[in-house]
N, C-alpha and C positions, 0 to 999 in steps of 0.2 A: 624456386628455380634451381636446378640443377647445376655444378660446378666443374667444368674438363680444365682440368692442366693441360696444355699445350705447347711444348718448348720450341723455339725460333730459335735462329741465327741473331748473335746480336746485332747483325746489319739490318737483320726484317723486322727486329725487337725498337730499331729507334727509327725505321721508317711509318713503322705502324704508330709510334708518338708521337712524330710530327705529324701523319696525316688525321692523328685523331685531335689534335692539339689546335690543327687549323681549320676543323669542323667545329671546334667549342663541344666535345665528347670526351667523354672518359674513352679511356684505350677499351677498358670492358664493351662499351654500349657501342663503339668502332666497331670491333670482331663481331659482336654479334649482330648488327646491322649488314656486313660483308656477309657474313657467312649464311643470315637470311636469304640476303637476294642470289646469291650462288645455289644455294638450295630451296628455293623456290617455295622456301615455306612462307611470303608472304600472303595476307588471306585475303581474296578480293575476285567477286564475281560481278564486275561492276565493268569498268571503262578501260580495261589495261588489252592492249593487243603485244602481245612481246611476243616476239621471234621463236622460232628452235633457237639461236644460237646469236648473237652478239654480232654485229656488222660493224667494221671500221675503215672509213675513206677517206684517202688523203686529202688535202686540199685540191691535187689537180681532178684525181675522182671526180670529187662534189661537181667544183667547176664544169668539165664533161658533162656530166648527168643535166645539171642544168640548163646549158645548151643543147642539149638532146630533148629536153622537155620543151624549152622554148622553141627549137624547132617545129616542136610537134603541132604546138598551140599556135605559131605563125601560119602555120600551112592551111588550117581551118578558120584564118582570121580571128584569132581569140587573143593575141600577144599584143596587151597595154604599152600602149605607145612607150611611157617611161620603163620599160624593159627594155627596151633596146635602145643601144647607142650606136650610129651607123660610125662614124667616125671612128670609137673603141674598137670595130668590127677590122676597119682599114687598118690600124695601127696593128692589130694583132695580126692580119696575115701577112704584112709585111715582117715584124720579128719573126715569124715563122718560113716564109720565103726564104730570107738572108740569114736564119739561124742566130738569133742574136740572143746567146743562153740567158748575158747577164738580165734580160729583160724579161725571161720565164717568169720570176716568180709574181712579176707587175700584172701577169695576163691571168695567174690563179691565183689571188690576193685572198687569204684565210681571214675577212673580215671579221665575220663568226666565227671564233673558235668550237669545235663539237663540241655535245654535252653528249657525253659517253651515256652507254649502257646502265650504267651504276648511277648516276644522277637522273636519269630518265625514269629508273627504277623509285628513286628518291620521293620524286615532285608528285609520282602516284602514290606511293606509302602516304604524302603528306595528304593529298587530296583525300582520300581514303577516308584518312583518321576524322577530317575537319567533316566528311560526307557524316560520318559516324554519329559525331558529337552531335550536328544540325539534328538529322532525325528523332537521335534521342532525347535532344532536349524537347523538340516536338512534341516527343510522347507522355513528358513529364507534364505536361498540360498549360495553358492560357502562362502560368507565371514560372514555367520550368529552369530559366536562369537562377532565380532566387533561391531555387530550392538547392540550389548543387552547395552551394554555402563555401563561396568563394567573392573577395573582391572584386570589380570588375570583369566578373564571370564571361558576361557576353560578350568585353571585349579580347581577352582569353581564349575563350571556345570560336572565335570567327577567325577564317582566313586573312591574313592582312596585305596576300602578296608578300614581295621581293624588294629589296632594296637595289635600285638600279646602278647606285656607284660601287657597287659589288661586282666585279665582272661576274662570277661564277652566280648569283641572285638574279642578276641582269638577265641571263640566258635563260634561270629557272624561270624569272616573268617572262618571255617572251614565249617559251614553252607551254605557260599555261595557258595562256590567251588562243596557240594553234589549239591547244587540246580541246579549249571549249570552242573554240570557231569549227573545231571538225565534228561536234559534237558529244561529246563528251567532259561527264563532268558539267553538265548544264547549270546546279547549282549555283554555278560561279559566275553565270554571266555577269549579275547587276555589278562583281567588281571587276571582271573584265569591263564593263561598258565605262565606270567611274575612271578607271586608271588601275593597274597592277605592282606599281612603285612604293611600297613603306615607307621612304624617307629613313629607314632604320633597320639594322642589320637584321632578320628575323631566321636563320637557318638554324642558329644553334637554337633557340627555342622551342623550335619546331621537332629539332630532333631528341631534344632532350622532354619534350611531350611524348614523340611516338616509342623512345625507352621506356614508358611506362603502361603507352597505348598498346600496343604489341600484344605480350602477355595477357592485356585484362580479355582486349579482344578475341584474341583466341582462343582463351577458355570460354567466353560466352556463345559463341557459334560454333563449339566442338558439341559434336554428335545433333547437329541441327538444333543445337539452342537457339537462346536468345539474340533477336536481333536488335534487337537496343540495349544501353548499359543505362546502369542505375544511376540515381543522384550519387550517389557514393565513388561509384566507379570514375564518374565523370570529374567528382574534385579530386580524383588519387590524378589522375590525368593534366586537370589544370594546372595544379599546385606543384604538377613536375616543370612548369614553366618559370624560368628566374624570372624573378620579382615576382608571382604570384605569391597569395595571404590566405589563409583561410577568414572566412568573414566571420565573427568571432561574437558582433551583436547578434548574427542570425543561431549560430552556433547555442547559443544560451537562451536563447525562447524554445 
């Protein structure tokens, strides 16, 4: 891989440390993860619909929009009873009637906080990698785990979801569950269907996989290569996972 010197402000030089510090990345695998999805070189002809340009709405936005939909869907009979609260309806247009500010923010409540552009970017790189690995072990045949010559290989190369007491994981399991319910990313149903929770933090793993997935993958699909990676490729990949091992008895047969 190639090396750019890039000089910052020491204010942009310790925000970029903190924010790489509280993904669990090196500041390296940070930049070059940002600077991927800003340059759109991640590689994926698969499930990703991304915009021309980034959208961001506030909380009252969102709110509006939502009531503009649910309008839309009461009008044709289609708005599930628990969608509406006629009461919540009464309170709100009376704060609105008599102007009552300090009550604004009660009527557009940021329950969900957004998951930006850059993490939505994210939960697809991940899906991506985890579609990658499936296929290819696929094609290593009937015992293709064992051959990658890793411990616990399978449970490594498998999606595990998000850990829900993570707010920021929370939102990425909720995100994936829409993606496969809109279709996409179907793979994933059987653990959409089980549950999307880890019970254990799982982003830094996952990104400290795809620092190593990245690279492999885009050289194998440059100039219409290969669309599966080798047993090989695939342990440089697991083994970027903390606490993964190389398996060491298969290693020596």
């Amino acid at each position: 891989m190639q090396t750019i010197t890039l000089r910052v402000p020491d204010e942009l030089r310790t925000l970029i440390a903190e924010a790489a510090e509280a993904n669990g990345q090196s500041q390296s695998d940070y930049m070059r993860q940002a600077i991927e999805v800003h340059v759109k070189r991640v590689d994926s002809k698969y499930d990703r619909q991304p915009g021309e340009k980034s959208i961001a709405l506030s909380a009252y936005e969102r709110a509006s929009l939502i009531l503009q939909h649910q309008a839309l869907l009461a009008a044709q009979g289609q708005l599930p009873k628990e969608s509406y609260d006629s009461k919540w309806h009464e309170r709100a247009i009376e704060v609105f009637e008599r102007g009552y500010e300090g009550e604004y923010p009660q009527l557009f409540p940021s329950s969900t906080e957004a998951l930006d552009a850059y993490d939505c970017e994210l939960v697809w790189d991940i899906l991506d990698m985890f579609r990658v690995i499936h296929f290819s072990v696929e094609a290593l045949g009937e015992n293709g785990w064992d051959t990658i010559g890793v411990e616990n290989a399978e449970w490594f190369g498998k999606f595990q979801g998000f850990d829900y007491q993570r707010e920021r994981e929370s939102q990425m399991a909720g995100y994936i569950e829409y993606l496969v319910k809109s279709g996409r990313w179907t793979e994933q149903e059987e653990l959409v269907k089980e549950g999307t929770n880890s019970h254990s933090q799982m982003l830094p793993t996952y990104q400290a996989m795809l620092g190593a997935f990245k690279p492999i993958w885009r050289e194998a699909v440059r100039g219409g290569g290969r669309s599966h990676l080798s047993a090989h490729d695939l342990q440089k990949i697991l083994l970027a996972a903390p606490g993964a091992r190389r398996d060491e008895t298969r290693s020596r047969t």
